[in-house]
C-alpha positions, 0 to 999 in steps of 0.5 A: 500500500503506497501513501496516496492510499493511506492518505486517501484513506484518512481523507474518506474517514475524516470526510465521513465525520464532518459530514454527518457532524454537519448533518447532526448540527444542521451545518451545511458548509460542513457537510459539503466540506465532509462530502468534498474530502470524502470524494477527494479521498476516494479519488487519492485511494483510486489513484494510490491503486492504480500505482500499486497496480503498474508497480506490480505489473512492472515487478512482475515483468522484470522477473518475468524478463529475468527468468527468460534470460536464465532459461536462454542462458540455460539452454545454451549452455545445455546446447554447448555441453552436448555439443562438447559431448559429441566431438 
């Protein structure tokens, strides 16, 4: 989980306070402030998400990329080693 997620997070949660505070009160600035961070919350936790979702891809496709390489250099050497064998 990255910081925009936890910040995100913390907006939704402190969003949802003021704005049932300005329900109970009767205070309508603060319950479109609560409505307005709740949102900017949810928007900080989406975009949080998707940056943990193209870190994971390109995680994934390194070692992806570095167990082609190991098989290719596996192979060769395999190839080599019967080539050896047969001469």
């Amino acid at each position: 989980m990255n910081k925009d997620r936890v910040i995100g997070t913390i907006d939704e949660a402190a969003g949802l306070a003021k704005r049932k505070t300005g329900e109970l009160t009767g205070n309508t600035q603060l319950e479109v402030e609560g409505m307005l961070q709740q949102v900017k919350g949810k928007v900080e936790n989406v975009w949080g998400k998707a940056k943990d979702v193209v870190r994971d891809a390109n995680e994934e496709a390194a070692v992806d990329h570095k167990t082609r390489i190991q098989e290719a250099i596996d192979g060769s050497v395999a190839a080599d080693n019967t080539a050896k064998r047969q001469s």
